[in-house]
N, C-alpha and C positions, 0 to 999 in steps of 0.2 A: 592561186594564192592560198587556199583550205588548204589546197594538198598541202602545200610547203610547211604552214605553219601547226597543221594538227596531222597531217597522213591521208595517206588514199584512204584509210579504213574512214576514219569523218567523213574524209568527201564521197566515199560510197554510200552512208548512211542520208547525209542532205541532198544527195541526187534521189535515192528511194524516196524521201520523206515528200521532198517535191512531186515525182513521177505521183503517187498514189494521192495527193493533196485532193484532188475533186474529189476523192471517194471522202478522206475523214474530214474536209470542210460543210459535204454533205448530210455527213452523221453528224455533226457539229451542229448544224444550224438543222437538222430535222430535228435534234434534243431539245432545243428553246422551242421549234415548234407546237412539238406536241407538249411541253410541260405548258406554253401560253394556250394550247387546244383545251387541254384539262384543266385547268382556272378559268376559261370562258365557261366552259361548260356545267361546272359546278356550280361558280356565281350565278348560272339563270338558272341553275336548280336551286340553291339557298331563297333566290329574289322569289322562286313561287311558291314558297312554303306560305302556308296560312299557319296561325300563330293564334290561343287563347291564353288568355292572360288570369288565372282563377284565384279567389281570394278566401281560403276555406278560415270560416269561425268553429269551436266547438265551444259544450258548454265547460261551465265549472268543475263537476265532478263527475269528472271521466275518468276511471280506471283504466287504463290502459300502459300497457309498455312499450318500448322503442320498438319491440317484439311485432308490434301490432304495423307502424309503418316500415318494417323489413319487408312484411308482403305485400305492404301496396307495392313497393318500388320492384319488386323481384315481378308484379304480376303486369304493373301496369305501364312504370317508366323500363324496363328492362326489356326494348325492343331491338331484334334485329334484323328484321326484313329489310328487302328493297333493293341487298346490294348482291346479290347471289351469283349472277353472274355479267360478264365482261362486259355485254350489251348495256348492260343494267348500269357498271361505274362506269366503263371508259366510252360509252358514249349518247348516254340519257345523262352521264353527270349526278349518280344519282350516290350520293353520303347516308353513312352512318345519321339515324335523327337523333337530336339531343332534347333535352329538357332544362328546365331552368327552375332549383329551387332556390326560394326566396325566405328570407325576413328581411324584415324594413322597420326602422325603427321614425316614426315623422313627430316629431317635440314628443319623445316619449311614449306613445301611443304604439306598440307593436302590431305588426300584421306580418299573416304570414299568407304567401304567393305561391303557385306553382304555374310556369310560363309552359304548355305544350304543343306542339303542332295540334290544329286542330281537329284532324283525323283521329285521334287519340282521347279528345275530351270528355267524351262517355266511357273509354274504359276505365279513365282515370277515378272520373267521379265514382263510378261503380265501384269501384276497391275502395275506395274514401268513406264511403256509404255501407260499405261489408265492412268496416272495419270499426269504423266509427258511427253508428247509424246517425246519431244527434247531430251530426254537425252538421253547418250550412256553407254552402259552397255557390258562390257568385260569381259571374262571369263581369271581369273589368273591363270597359270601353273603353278608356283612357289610361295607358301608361303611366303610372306616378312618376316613373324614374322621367319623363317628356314636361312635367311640371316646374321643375328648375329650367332654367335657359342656359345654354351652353357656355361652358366656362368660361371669360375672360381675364386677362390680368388683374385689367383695371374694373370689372365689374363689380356688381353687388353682390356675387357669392367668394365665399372662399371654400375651398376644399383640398380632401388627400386623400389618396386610395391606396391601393397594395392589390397583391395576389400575393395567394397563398402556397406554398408547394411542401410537401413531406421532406422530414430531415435525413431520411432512409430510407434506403433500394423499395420500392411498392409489396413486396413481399411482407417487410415487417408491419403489422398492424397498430392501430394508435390504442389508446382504452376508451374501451368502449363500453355501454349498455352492461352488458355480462359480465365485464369487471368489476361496476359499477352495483352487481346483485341486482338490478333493473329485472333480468330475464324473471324473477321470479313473479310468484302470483301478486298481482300489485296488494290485494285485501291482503295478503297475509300480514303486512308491515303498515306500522301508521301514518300516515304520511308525513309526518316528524323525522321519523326514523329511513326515509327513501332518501335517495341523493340520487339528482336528475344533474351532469353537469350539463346541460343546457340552459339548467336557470342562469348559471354564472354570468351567461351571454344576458339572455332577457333583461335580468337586471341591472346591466350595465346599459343596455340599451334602451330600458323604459326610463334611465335617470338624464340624459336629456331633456333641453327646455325649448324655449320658446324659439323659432327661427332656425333649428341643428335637425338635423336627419344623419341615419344612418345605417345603410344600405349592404346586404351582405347576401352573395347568390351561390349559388355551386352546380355551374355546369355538368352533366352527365349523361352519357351515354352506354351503350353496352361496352364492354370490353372489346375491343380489336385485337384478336389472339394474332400469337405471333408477329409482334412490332419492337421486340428488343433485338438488337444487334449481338450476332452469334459471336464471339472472341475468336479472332482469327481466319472468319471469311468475311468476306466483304460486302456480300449482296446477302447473306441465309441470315435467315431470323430465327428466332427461338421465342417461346412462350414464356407463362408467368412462371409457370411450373415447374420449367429449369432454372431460371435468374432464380425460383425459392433453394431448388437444391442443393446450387452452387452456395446460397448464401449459410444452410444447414451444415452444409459440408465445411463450410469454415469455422464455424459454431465448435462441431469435431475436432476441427485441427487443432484449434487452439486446447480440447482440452485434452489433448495427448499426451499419456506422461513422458516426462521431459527424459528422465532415466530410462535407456535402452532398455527393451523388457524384449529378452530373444526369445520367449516361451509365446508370448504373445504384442508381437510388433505393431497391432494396431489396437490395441489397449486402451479404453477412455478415460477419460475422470469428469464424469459430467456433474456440475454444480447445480443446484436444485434450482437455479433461476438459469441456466443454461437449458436446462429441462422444459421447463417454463417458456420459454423463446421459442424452442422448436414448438412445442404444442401449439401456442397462440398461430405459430405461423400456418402449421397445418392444419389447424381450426377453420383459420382466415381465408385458406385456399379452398377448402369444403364448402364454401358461396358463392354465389352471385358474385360477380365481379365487372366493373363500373369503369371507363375511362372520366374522369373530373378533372376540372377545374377551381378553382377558386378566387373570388375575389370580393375587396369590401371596399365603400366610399363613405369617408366623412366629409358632410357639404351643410354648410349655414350660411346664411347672411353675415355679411364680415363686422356688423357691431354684435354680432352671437357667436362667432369663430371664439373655441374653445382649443387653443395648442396641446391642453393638457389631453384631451380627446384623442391624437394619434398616435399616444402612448396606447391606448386603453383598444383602438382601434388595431395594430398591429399584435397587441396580445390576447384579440378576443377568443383564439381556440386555446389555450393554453391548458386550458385542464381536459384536453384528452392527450396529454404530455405524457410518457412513461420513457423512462429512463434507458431501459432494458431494450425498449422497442423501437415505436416511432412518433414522431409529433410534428407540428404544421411549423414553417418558420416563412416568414416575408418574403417577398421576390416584387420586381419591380415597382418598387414603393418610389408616389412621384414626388421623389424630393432629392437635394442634395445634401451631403454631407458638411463640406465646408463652401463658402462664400464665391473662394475664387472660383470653384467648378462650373459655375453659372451667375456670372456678378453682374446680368440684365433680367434676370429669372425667363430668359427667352426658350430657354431649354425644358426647365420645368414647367414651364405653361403651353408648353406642345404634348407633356406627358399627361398633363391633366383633359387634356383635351381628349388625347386617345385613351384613356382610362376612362374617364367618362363615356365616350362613345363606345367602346368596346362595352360594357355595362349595357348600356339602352339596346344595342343590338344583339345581345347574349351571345358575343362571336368570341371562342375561344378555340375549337378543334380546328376550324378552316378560316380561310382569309375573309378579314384582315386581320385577325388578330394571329393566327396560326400559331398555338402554342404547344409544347409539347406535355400532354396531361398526365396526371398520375394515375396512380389505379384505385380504389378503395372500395371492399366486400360489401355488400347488401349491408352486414351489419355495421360496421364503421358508419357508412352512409346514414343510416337512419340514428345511429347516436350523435350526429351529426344533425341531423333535422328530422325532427318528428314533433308531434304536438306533446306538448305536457299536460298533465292529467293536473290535480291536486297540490301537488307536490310543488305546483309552482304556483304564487300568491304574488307574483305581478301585477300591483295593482292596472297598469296602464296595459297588459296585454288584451286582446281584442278578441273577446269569446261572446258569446250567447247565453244573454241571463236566464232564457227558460228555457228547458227542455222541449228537443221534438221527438214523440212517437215514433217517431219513421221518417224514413227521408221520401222525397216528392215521391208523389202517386205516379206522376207521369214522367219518369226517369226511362230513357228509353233504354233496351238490356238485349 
């Protein structure tokens, strides 16, 4: 009957497809095998990771620049061991470690968190400590974010969260620190005259009241080179460092004179902010470079629920926005648009849940959350979270009223 209605050529191809069936039903189902072998195996690696939860204070007048937690992060979160070789991923299960930085904002009151394996907690401190000697750094027993009880519809909290992702290719950087004039010597400038935009944050999150928290973390790990998809083959990868050229090279194109010029065919006209762009960019690639994540929760008591808050909460990165470059925009925000899209709110009360729990378990590279991250330079990163010196007059931020001499005697090193 094939033959007749398609040709012996069909029915030559469903007789091959059949004959060789045990072989690609076997590759078929050895595929699901080993990707189910490799999510077993990483889940009981994640499940044995030990985890410290650290909640550093510093004091009032601390000079310091962003400058100063670039190299905590470059010396002490910017790890890559463990994954070296094959024995190592594909069958100890063993990932990329992340870290977990924090601010938390609870009626006002700011703190700031750093979550790390806890293999790592002494080098941590140790950089914290070079960096900052005065400040005090605690080890938290209890989770804050394990303090609320897990969302329900009908319960006593209400909340909304988001994740954050870049509005352009990871190449282009946001502003930062250095745009900012941060990099220079903090004394040189009065602290009038400094502009930290991380106050912007602070003070949106120390205005907060009674029964509102508000929770904002950024996942980070070392860079995993070569993980963007090459144009045009299907399995080869390429680095950050191509995705920048290609994107340079376009920068070029666009500013080629439009009038044939046969003395010189590739002739530019580059604009003094087209200039500008490639610099930032090849600045940006001159660092540390970080896979991230992002994400924030607004959670109160629903006689405290503040609507106007997830305006405030979706534009809390706004001012490292540049036009030219790149900046932060929302991504799975748990809500809906109009009525009908969810008229039982069955739908967004599954997303607050997994937002929530994705939060508490700082799961963003691997399952369950499995997201795919962005990149951002040591420097981005730390204009992004770093303690403020001066320049920030929060009153509810959470420092240490006296000075310490030195940090503990018995810091092990």
């Amino acid at each position: 009957m094939f033959s007749d209605l398609f040709g012996p050529t069909f029915t030559n191809g469903i007789d091959a497809l059949l004959a060789w069936s045990p072989l690609w039903v076997l590759l078929f189902l050895g595929g699901i095998g080993w990707t189910i072998w490799l999510r077993y195996i990483r889940e009981q690696f994640i499940e044995s990771i030990k985890w410290t939860l650290l909640e550093i204070r510093i004091p009032k007048d601390v000079y310091k620049s962003p400058a100063a937690m670039e190299l905590v992060l470059a010396k002490a979160i910017h790890q890559t061991g463990g994954v070296g070789t094959w024995y190592a991923r594909l069958w100890q299960g063993k990932v990329l470690l992340w870290s977990s930085l924090e601010i938390v904002s609870i009626e006002g009151k700011i703190y700031f968190f750093i979550r790390v394996p806890s293999q790592f907690r002494i080098m941590v401190e140790s950089q914290i400590y070079a960096q900052y000697p005065q400040a005090e750094i605690n080890e938290i027993p209890e989770d804050y974010a394990y303090y609320v009880p897990s969302y329900k519809k009908d319960g006593e909290w209400s909340m909304m969260g988001t994740e954050f992702v870049l509005s352009k290719p990871d190449p282009f950087p946001i502003k930062t620190y250095i745009d900012y004039g941060l990099d220079k010597n903090a004394t040189s400038l009065d602290a009038e005259q400094q502009i930290d935009p991380i106050t912007t944050m602070l003070e949106y999150m120390g205005s907060l009241g009674k029964g509102e928290q508000m929770w904002f973390q950024i996942l980070v790990r070392s860079h995993a080179s070569k993980r963007y998809p090459k144009p045009g083959h299907y399995f080869e990868k390429q680095d950050l460092s191509a995705v920048a050229d290609k994107e340079i090279a376009k920068i070029f194109e666009k500013a080629k004179f439009k009038p044939a010029d046969k003395e010189n065919p590739s002739a530019t006209d580059l604009s003094k902010g087209q200039q500008a762009v490639i610099e930032s960019i090849e600045r940006n690639l001159e660092k540390l470079q970080f896979d991230c994540g992002m994400r924030g929760i607004y959670i109160a008591k629903k006689e405290n629920f503040n609507a106007g808050h997830i305006a405030g909460l979706t534009s809390l990165l706004k001012q490292y926005s540049s036009g030219t470059l790149n900046s932060f925009k929302p991504k799975n925000v748990t809500g809906y648009d109009f009525p009908w899209q969810d008229i039982n709110k069955e739908r967004e009360t599954k997303l607050k849940k997994k937002m929530l729990n994705f939060y508490r378990l700082r799961s963003y590279f691997y399952h369950p959350a499995e997201r795919e991250p962005f990149v951002l330079s040591s420097e981005e990163l730390a204009t992004v979270f770093h303690f403020p010196g001066r320049v920030s007059e929060t009153p509810s931020f959470k420092r240490i009223e006296s000075k310490k001499a030195e940090p503990p005697f018995n810091l092990p090193m």
